[in-house]
C-alpha positions as CSV (number, residue, x, y, z in Angstrom):
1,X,27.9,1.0,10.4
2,X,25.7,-1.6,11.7
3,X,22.2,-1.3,10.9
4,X,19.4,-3.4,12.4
5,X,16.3,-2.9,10.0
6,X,13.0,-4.3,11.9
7,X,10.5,-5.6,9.3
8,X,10.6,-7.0,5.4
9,X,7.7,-5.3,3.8
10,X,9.1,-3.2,0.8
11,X,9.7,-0.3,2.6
12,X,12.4,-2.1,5.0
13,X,13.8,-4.4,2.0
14,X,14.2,-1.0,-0.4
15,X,16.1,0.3,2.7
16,X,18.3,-2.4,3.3
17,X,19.4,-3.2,-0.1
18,X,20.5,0.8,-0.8
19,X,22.2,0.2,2.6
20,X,23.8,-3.0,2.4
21,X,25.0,-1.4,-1.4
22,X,26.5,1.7,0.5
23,X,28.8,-0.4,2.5
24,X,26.4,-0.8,6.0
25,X,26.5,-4.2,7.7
26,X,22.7,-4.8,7.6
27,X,20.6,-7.0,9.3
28,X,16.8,-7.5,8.7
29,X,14.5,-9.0,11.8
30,X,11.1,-10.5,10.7
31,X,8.3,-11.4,13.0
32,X,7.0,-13.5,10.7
33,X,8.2,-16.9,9.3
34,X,9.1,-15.4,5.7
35,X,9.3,-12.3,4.4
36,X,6.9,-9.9,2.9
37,X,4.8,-7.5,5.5
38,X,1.4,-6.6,4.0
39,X,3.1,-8.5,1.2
40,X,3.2,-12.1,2.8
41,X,1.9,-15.1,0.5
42,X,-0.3,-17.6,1.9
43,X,0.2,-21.0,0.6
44,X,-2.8,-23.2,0.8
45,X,-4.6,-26.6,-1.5
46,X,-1.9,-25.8,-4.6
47,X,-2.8,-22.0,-4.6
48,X,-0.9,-19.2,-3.4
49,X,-2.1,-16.1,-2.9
50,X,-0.9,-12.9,-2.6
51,X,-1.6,-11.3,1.1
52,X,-1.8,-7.7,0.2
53,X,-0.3,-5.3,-2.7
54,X,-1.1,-6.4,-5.9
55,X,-0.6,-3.4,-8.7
56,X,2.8,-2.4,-9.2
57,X,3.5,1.3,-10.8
58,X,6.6,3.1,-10.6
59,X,8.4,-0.2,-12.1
60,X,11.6,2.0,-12.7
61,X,12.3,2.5,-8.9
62,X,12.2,-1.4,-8.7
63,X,15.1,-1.0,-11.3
64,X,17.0,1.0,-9.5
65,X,17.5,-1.0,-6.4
66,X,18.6,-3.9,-8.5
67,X,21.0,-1.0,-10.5
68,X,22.7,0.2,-7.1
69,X,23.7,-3.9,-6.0
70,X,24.9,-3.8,-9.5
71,X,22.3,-6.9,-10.4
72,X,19.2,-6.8,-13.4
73,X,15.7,-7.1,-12.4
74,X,15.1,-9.7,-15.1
75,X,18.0,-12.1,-13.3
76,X,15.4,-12.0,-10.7
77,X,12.0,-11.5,-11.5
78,X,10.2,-11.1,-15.0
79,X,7.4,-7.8,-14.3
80,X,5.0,-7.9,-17.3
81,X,2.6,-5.4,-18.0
82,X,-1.2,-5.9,-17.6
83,X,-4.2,-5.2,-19.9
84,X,-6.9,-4.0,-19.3
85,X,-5.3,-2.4,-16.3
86,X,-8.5,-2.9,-14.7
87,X,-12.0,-3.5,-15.0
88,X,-14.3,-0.9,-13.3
89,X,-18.4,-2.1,-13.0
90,X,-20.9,-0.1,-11.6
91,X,-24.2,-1.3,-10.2
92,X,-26.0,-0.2,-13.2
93,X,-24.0,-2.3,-15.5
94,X,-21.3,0.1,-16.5
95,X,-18.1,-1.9,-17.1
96,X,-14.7,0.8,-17.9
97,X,-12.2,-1.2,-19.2
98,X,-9.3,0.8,-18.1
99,X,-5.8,1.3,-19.7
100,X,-2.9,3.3,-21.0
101,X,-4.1,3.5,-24.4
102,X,-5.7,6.7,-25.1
103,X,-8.4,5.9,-28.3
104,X,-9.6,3.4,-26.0
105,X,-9.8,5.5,-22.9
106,X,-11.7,8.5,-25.0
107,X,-14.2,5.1,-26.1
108,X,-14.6,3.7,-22.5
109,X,-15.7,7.5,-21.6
110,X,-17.6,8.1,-24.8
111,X,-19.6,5.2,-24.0
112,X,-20.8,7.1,-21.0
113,X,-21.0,10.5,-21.8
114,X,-18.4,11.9,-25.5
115,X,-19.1,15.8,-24.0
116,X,-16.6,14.0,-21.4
117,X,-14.0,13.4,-23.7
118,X,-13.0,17.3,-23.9
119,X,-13.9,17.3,-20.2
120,X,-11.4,14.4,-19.8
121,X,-8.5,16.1,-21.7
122,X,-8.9,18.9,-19.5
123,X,-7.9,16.7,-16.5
124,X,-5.6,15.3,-18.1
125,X,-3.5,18.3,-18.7
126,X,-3.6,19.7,-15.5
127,X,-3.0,16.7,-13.8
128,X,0.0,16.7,-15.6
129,X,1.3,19.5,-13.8
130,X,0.5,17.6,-10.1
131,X,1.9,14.9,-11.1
132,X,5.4,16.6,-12.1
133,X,5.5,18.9,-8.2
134,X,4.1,15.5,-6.7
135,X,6.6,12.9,-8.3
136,X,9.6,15.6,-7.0
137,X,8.3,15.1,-3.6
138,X,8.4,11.6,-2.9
139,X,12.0,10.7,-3.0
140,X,12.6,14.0,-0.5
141,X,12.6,14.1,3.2
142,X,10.7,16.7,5.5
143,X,13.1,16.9,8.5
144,X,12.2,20.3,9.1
145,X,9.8,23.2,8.5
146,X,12.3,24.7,5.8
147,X,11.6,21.6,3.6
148,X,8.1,22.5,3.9
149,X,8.0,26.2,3.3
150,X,10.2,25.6,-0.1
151,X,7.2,23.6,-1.4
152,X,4.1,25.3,0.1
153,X,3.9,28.0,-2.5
154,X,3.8,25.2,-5.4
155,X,1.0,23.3,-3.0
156,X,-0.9,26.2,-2.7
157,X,-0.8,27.1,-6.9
158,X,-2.1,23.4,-7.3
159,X,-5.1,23.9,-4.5
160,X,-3.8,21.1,-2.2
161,X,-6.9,21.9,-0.3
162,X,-8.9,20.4,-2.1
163,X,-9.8,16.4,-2.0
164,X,-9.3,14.4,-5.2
165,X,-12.9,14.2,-5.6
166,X,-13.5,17.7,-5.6
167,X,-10.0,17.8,-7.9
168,X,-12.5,15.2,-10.7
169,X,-15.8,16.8,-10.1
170,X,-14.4,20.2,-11.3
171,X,-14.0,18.4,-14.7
172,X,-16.3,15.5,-15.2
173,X,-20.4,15.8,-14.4
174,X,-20.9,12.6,-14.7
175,X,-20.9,10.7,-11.3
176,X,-19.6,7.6,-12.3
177,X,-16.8,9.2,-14.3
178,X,-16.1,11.3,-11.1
179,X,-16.0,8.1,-9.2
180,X,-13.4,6.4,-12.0
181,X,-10.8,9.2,-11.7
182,X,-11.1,9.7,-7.7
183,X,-11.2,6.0,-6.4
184,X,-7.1,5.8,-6.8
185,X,-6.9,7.1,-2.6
186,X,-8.3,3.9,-1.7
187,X,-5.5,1.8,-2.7
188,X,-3.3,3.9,-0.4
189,X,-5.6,4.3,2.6
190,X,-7.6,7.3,1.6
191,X,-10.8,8.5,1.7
192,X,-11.4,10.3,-1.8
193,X,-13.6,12.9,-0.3
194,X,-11.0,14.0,2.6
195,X,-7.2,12.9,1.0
196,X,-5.5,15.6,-0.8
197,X,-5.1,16.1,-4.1
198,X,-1.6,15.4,-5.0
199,X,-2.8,12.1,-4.8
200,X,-4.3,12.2,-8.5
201,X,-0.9,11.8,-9.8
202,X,-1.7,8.1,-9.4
203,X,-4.1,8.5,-12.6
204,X,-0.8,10.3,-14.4
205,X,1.8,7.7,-12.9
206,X,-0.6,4.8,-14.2
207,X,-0.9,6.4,-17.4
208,X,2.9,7.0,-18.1
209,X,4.6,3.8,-16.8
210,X,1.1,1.3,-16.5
211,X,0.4,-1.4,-14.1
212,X,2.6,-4.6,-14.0
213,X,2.8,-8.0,-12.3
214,X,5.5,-9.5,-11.4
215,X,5.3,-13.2,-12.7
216,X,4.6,-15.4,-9.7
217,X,2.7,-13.2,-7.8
218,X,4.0,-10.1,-5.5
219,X,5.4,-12.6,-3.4
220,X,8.1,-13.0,-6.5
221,X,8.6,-9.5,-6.2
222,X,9.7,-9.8,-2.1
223,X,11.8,-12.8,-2.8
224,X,13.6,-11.7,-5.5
225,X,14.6,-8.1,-3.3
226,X,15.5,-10.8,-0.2
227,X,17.4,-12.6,-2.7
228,X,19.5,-9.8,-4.0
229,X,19.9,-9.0,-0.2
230,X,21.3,-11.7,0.6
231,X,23.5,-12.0,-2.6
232,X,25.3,-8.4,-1.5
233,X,25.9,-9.8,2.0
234,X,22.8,-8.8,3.9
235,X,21.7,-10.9,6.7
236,X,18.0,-12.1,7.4
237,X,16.3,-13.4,10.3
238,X,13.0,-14.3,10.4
239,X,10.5,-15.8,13.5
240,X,12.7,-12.7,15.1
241,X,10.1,-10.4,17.0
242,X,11.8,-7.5,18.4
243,X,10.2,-6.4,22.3
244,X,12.1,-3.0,22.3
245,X,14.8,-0.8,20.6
246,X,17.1,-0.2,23.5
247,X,17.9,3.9,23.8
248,X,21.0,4.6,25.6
249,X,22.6,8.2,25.9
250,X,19.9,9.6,23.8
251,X,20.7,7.2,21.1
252,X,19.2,3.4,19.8
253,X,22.0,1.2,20.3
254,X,20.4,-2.0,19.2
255,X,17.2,-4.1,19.7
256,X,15.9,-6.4,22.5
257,X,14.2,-9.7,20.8
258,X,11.4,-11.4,22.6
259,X,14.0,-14.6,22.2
260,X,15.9,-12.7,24.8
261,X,18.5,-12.1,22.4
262,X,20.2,-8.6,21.9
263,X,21.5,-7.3,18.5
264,X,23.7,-4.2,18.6
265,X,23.0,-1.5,16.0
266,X,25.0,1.8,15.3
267,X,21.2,2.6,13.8
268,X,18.2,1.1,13.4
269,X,15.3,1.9,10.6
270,X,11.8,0.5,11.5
271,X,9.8,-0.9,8.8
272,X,6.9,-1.4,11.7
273,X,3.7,0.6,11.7
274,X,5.2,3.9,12.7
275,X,2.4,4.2,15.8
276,X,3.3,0.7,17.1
277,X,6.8,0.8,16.7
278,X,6.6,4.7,19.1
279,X,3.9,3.1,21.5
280,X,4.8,-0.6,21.4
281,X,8.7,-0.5,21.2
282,X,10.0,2.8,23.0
283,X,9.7,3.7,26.5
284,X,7.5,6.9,26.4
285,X,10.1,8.0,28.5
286,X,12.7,8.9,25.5
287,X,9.6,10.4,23.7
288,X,9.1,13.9,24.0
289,X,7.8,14.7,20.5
290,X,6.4,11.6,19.4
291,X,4.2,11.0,23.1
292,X,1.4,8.8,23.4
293,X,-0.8,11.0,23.2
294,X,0.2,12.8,19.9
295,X,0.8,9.4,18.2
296,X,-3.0,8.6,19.3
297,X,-4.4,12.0,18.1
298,X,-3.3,11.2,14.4
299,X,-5.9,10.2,12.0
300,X,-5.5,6.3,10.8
301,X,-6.5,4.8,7.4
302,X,-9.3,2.3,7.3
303,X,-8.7,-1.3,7.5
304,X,-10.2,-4.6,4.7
305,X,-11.7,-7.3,5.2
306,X,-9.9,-9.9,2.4
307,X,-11.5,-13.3,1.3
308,X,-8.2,-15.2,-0.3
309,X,-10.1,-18.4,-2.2
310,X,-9.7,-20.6,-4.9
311,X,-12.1,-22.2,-7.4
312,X,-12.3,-25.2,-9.1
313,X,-13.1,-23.4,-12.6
314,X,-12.1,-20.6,-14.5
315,X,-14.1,-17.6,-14.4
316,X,-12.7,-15.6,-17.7
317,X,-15.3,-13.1,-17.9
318,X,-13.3,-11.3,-14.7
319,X,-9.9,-9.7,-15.7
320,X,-6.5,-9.4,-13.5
321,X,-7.7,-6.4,-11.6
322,X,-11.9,-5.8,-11.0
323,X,-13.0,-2.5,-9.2
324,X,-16.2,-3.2,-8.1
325,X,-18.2,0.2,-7.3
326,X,-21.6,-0.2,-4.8
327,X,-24.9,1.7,-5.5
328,X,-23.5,4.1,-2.6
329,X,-19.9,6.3,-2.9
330,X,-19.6,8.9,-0.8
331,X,-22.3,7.5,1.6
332,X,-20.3,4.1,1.7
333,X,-17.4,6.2,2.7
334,X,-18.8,8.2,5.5
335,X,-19.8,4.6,6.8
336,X,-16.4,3.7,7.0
337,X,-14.4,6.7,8.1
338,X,-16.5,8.8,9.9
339,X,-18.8,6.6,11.6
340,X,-17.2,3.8,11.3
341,X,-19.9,1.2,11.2
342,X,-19.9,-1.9,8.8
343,X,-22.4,-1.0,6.3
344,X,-24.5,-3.8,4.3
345,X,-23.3,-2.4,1.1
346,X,-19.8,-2.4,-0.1
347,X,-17.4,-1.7,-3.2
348,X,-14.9,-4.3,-3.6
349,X,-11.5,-4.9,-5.7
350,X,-11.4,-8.1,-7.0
351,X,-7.7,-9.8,-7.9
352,X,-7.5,-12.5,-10.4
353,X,-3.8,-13.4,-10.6
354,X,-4.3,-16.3,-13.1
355,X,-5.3,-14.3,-15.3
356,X,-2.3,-13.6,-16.3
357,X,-0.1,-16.6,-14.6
358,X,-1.6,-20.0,-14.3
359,X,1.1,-21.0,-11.6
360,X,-0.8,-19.7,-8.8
361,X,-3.6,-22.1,-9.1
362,X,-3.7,-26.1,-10.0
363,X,-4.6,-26.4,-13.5
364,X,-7.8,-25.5,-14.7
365,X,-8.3,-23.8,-11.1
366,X,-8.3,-19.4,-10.5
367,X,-6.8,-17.9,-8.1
368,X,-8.7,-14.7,-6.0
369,X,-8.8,-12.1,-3.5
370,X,-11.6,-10.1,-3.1
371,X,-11.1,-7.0,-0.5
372,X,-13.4,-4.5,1.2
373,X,-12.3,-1.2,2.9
374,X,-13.8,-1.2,6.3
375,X,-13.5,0.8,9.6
376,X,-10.5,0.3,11.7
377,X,-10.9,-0.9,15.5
378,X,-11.5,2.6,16.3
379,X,-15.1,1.3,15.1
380,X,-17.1,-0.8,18.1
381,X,-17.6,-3.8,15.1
382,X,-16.9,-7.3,17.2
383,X,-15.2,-8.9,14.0
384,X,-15.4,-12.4,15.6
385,X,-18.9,-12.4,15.2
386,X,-18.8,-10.0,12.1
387,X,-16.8,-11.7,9.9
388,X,-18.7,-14.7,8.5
389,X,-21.9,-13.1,7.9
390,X,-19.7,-10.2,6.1
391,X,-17.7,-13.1,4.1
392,X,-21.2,-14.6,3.5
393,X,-22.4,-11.1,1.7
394,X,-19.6,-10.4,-0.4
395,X,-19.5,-14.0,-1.9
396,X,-23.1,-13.8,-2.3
397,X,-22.8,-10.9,-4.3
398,X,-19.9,-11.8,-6.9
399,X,-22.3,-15.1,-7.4
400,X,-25.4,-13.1,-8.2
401,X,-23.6,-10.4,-10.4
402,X,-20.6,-12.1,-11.8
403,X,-19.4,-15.3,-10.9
404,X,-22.2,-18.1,-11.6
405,X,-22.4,-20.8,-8.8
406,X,-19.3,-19.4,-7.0
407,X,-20.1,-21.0,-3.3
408,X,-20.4,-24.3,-5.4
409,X,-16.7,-24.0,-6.8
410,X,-14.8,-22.5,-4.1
411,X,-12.1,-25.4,-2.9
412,X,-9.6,-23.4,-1.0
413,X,-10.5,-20.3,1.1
414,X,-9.2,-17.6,4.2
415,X,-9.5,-14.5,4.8
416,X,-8.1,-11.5,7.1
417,X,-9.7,-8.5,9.4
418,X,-8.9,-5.5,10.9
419,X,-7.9,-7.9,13.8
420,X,-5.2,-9.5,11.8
421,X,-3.7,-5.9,11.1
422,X,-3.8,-5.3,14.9
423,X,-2.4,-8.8,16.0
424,X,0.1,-10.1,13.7
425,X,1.1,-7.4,11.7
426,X,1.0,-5.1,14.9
427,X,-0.6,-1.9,13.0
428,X,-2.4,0.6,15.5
429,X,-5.8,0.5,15.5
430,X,-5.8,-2.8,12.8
431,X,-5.6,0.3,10.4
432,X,-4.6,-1.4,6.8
433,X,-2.2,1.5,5.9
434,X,-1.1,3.3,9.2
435,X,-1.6,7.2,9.1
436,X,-4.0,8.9,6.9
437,X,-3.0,10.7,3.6
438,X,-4.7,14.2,4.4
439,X,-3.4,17.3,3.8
440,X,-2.3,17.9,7.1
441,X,-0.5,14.7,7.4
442,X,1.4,15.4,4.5
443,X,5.0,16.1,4.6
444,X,6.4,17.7,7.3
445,X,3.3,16.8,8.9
446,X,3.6,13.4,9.2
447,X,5.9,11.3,10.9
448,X,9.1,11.7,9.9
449,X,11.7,9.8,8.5
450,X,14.0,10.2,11.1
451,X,12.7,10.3,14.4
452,X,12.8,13.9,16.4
453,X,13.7,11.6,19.6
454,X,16.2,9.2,18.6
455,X,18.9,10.6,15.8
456,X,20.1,7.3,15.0
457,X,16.2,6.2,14.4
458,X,14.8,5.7,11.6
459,X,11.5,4.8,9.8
460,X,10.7,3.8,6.4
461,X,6.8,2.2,5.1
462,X,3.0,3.5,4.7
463,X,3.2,5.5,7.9
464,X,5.7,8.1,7.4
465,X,6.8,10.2,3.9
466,X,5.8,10.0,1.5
467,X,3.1,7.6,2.6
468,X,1.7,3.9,1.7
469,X,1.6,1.9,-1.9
470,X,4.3,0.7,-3.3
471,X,6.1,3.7,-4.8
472,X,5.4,5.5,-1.4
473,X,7.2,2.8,0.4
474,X,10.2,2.0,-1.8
475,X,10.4,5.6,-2.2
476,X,10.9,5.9,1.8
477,X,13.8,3.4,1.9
478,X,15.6,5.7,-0.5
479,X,15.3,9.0,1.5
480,X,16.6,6.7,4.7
481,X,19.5,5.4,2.6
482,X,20.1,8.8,1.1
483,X,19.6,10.4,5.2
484,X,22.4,7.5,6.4
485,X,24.5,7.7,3.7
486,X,27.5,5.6,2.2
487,X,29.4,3.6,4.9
488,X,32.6,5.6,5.8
């Protein structure tokens, strides 16, 4: 068959390569003018920094794309595994240095509260449990209600219901231990209050496998799955935006580029933002499930503001990965999405590559992103005028609190908005992770895999099962290889 996949984030390179493997004549069309997605790497003043996923779990299903093309992961890219996995500070001084290593986890929690260690343990085991039903969901599609009904009983025994912070606050009383264990929905889009509670496997994935980096940044990562792409016979295009996947007979038969060009598919998986790629790219017209109006009543994720900047000095007192809690955590949230308003507070994740790899940065230089959830453009915020007085705020508070004379030392900056996530990487709503991870967008309930409109399309990335991060999204590519199958 040949398969036109339209995008390069992880979740349409995963696809690919398990497709190309099978036998398919693949072809991958970037907008862009390199590959990457969310992922993209900005190269700027001898720095390069790393656009948007930048903690790796699951490092086994990267192995396992590089298994199927019958390559190693270490002929392309060296992962290495970070300590602390992060740093988490609270305004009151509280610094958790977070990792696998369980004599240091039960010290990090004593020094808050030792009752919490028993409290802790607790969790621990019947997160275990979550973990195993969740982890046996991800790689499995939910075409129809059937696949839903076999798992509902095992959702209901686990109390899906309930958020993940309601999931921590039955076993910790202290607030900022509650906050430690129930920030993880973030990273994927969720709000820890509203997501559901399968999503606390992330503790138990981080705490089994750990976090990694790949050496180079995440941008290694991407080039090393174009790479072995390429080296299996897949064919890339980039600066290739597609206007509209043709439908003829029921069926996509290819893609329409702005270029004018068309490519003929036999199928075609979009690595798009689900809601764009429905609204943006197929007449309504061959839409009777997924209408305008049902893609539009869906709930979206917030989007970040992201300063990328370099200093001229090392700040070594900051590790790899800094979680940055504000004085507010559930008031912070309802600012950002329920009514969506850009609060004057803010909690903030700090990435210091060069930490671990010096090669992002001149010598002698670091290498930084620091990121803040904020509210989608579902929000009335006018982010032309917002965005320097927000940059101004956040960089005024990492010099006050942790990084001495910052503004002083900063030699290479940029940064992205929610208008960036609407513009150039053509998410709906600038949302930074597509459609919410709530309980009733789980599953079956979110959009599917392969679309009830088109047979022959198919989607794979944050928006659809099993949902955004990186295991979500490489995960997604294998259900659409598994759905399409080896090449006849």
């Amino acid at each position: 068959m040949k398969i036109i996949v339209i995008g390069s984030g992880f979740g349409g390179l995963s696809c690919a390569i398990r497709l190309q493997a099978q036998g398919h004549d693949v072809t991958i069309v970037e907008k862009r003018d390199k590959l990457g997605g969310r992922a993209y790497v900005y190269e700027q003043d001898g720095f390069k920094f790393d656009g948007g996923p930048t903690i790796i779990t699951a490092p086994w299903l990267i192995d396992e794309l590089f298994t199927i093309a019958g390559k190693k992961t270490a002929d392309y890219v060296k992962l290495v595994k970070i300590d602390p996995f992060y740093n988490i500070r609270w305004a009151d001084g509280t610094v958790f240095n977070y990792n696998d290593d369980k004599e240091n986890l039960y010290q990090q929690i004593a020094k808050i509260n030792p009752k919490e260690i028993a409290n802790y343990k607790r969790f621990a085991k019947d997160l275990d449990e979550i973990y195993r039903v969740g982890f046996e969901l991800i790689d499995k599609p939910f075409s129809t209600v059937w696949d839903m009904a076999k798992v509902v009983p095992q959702m209901i025994k686990l109390r899906s219901d309930r958020s993940v912070y309601k999931f921590a606050s039955k076993y910790f009383k202290d607030e900022r231990l509650r906050e430690a264990f129930s920030f993880h929905p973030l990273l994927i889009g969720g709000n820890p209050f509203t997501s559901t509670s399968i999503y606390a496997m992330i503790h138990e994935l981080e705490q089994k496998f750990g976090v990694w980096f790949a050496m180079g940044g995440t941008g290694a990562l991407i080039k090393a799955f174009g790479d072995l792409f390429m080296d299996i016979g897949g064919e890339i295009f980039t600066d290739a935006e597609v206007e509209e996947i043709s439908i003829k007979n029921g069926k996509a038969n290819g893609v329409k580029m702005k270029s004018g060009e068309f490519l003929e598919a036999d199928a075609v998986v979009s690595n798009a933002d689900v809601a764009s790629t429905y609204l943006n790219l197929i007449p309504e017209k061959f839409r009777k499930k997924n209408t305008d109006k049902k893609i539009k009543s869906l709930e979206y994720s917030m989007s970040l503001f992201v300063i990328y900047f370099g200093t001229d000095r090392k700040y070594e007192n900051m590790a790899h990965h800094e979680i940055i809690m504000g004085k507010r955590y559930k008031g912070l949230l309802e600012d950002i999405f329920d009514k969506k308003v850009l609060a004057e507070d803010f909690s903030l994740y700090l990435h210091r590559p060069t930490a671990t790899d010096q090669s992002l940065a001149p010598e002698g230089c670091d290498c930084w992103y620091v990121l803040s959830p904020v509210p989608h453009l579902g929000s009335d915020i006018d982010w032309k005028k917002s965005a320097k007085p927000y940059r101004d705020s956040i960089i005024k508070y990492l010099e006050d609190n942790f990084m001495p004379e910052l503004s002083k030392h900063i030699i290479s900056e940029t940064h992205i908005d929610p208008l960036h996530f609407e513009g150039t990487l053509n998410s709906y709503l600038g949302s930074a992770f597509s459609v919410a991870p709530i309980l009733t967008q789980s599953a079956y309930l979110r959009p599917h895999n392969q679309s009830q409109d088109i047979p022959n399309l198919y989607f794979v990335g944050a928006g659809t099962h099993p949902g955004a991060g990186m295991p979500g999204v490489i995960s997604s590519g294998k259900i659409v290889g598994n759905m399409i199958g080896k090449a006849e």
